[in-house]
C-alpha positions in Angstrom: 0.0 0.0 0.0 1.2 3.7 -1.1 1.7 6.0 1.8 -0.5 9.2 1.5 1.0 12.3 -0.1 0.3 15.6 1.2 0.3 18.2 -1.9 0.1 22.1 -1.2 -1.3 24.1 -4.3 -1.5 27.5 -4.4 -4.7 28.8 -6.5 -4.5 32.8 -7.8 -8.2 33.7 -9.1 -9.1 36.5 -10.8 -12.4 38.3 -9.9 -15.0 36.0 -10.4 -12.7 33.1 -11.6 -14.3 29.0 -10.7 -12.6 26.2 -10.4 -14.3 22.7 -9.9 -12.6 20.4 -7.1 -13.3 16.5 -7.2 -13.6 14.8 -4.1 -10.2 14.7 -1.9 -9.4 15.3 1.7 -8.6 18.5 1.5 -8.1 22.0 3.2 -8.2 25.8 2.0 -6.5 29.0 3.5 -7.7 32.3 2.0 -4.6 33.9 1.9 -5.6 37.7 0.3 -9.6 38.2 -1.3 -12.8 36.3 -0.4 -13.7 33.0 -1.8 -16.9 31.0 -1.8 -16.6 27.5 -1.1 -19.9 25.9 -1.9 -22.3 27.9 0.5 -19.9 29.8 2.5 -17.6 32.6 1.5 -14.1 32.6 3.4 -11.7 36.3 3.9 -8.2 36.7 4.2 -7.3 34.2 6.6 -10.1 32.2 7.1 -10.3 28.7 6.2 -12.2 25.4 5.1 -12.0 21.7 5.5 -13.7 18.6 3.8 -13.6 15.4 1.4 -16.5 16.3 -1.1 -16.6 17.7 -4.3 -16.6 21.3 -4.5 -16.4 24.5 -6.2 -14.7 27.7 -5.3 -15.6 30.9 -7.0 -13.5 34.1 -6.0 -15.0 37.5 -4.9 -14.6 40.8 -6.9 -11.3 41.6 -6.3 -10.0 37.9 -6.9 -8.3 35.3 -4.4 -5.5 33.8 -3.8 -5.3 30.7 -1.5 -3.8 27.5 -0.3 -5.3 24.1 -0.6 -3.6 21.4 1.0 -4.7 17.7 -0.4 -4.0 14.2 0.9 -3.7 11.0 -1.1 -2.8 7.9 -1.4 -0.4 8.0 -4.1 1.1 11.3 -5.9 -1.0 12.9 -8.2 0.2 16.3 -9.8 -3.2 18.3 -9.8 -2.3 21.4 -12.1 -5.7 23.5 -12.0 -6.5 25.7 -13.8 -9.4 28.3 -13.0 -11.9 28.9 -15.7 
């Protein structure tokens, strides 16, 4: 069995920008803007936590976070919002 890989990604969004997550343990740090994730919209510093599917969508004057994402082998995940 593979041990887990813990892969940090930063994501820069323009205003407005989405970007479409497939399920993974993961975790997101708002690190300048606001950014909805699902239902809830995170600030600078602020963050969120889950395994589901989800989509991000950054506020008016963009986003830039961190997403930390754990699995079981490494997987390169090169996003790119839309």
């Amino acid at each position: 069995m593979a041990a887990p890989v813990l892969s940090l990604i930063e994501d820069v969004m323009r205003n407005g920008a989405v970007l479409a997550l497939p399920p993974a343990a993961r975790m997101i740090f708002v690190v300048h803007g606001s950014l909805a994730v699902g239902r809830r919209t995170l600030q600078d510093g602020q963050t969120w936590q889950g395994e589901a599917a989800v989509t991000l969508r950054a506020g008016k004057a963009g986003a830039t976070a961190w997403r930390w994402e754990l699995h079981r082998k490494h997987r390169p995940r090169r996003t790119r919002p839309e």
